[in-house]
C-alpha positions in Angstrom: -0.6 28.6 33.7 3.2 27.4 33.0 3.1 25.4 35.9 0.1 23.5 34.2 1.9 23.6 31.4 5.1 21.9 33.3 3.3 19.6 35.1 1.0 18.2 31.5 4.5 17.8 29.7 5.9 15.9 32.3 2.9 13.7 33.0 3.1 12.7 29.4 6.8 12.1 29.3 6.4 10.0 32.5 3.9 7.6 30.3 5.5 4.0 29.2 8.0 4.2 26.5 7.4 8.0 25.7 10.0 9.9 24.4 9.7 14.0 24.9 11.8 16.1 22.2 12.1 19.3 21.0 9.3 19.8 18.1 11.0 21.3 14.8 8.6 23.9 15.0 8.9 24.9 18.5 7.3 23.6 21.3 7.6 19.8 22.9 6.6 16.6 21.0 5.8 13.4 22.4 6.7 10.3 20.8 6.2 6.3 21.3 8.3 4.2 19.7 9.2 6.5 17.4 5.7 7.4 16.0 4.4 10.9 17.2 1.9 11.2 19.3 1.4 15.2 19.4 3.2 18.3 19.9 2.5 21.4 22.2 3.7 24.3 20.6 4.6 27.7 22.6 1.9 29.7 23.4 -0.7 26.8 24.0 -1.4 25.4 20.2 -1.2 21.5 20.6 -1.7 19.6 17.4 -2.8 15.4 17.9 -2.8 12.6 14.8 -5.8 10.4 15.1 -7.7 8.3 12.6 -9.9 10.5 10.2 -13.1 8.9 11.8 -11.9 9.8 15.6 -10.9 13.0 14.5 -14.4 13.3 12.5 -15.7 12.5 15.8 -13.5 14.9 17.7 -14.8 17.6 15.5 -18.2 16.7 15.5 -18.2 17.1 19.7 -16.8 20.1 19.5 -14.0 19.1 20.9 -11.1 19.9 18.9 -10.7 21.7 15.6 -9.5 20.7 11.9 -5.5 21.0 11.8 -4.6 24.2 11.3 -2.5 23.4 8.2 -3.4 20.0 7.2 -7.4 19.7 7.5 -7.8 16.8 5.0 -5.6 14.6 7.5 -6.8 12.9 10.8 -4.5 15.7 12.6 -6.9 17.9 15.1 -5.6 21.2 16.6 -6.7 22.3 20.0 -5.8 25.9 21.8 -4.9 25.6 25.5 -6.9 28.8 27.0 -7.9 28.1 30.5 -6.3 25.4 33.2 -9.3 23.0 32.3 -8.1 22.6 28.6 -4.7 21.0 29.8 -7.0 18.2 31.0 -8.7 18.1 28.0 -5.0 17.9 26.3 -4.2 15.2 28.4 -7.1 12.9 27.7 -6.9 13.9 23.9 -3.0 13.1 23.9 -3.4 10.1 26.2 -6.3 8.5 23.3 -3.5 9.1 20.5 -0.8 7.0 23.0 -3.6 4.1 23.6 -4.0 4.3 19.8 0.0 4.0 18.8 0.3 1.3 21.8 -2.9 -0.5 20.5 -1.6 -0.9 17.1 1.6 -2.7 18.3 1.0 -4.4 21.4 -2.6 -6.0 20.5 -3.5 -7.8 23.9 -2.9 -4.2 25.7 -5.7 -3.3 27.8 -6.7 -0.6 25.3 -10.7 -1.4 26.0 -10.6 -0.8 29.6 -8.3 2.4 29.5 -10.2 4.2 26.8 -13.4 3.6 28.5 -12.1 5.9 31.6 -10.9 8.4 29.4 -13.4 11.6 30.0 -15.0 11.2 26.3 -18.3 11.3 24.2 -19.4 7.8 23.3 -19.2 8.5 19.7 -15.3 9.2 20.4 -14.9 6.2 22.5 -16.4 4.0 19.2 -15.0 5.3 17.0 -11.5 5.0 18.3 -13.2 1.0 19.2 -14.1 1.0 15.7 -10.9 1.6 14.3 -9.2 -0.8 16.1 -11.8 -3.6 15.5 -11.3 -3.1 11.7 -7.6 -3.8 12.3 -8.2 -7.0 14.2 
């Protein structure tokens, strides 16, 4: 599965105006604009900052878990274990970009893109939520 693994991280590096770095952990974090988007730690741990309510709703679709370390925050952990899960990484990590993006760039077509991403509804509006609140 390191080729999967490969191929995710640079998929996600490739994405407008990401940055890739070396977590201070260990492992490979993703950044826009200088707010993190996640990190992939060695061995398949990947840790993702949402909003409390999309990671409420994360949790609640069985999706992802509470962090680790931090479960009061909006911070989810999720365990790559088979090939399928580095999709699931990839949609999870590709919500927390349209999320930093959104916040910053508000006439980005955050609607259309999140409805694409493979995702329960009650993820989808509770990201929508979120950002409706901000507007």
């Amino acid at each position: 599965m390191s080729a999967g693994y490969a191929a995710l991280e640079q998929e996600i590096a490739a994405w407008e105006g990401v940055q890739a770095t070396t977590h201070r952990f260990g492992g490979i974090e993703f950044q826009w604009g200088g707010v993190e988007i996640g990190h992939i730690h060695r061995g398949g741990m990947t840790d993702i900052p949402f909003t409390r309510r999309v990671r409420e709703a994360l949790v609640a679709a069985q999706i992802t878990e509470l962090h680790h370390l931090l479960p009061e925050t909006g911070w989810i952990t999720f365990y790559i274990r088979t090939p399928q899960d580095l999709e699931t990484v990839r949609t999870l990590m590709r919500l927390s970009y349209l999320q930093k993006r959104r916040r910053r760039m508000p006439h980005d077509d955050f609607v259309t893109e999140l409805a694409s991403l493979a995702l329960p509804e009650t993820v989808k509006q509770a990201a929508q939520g979120h950002i409706e609140k901000e507007e």
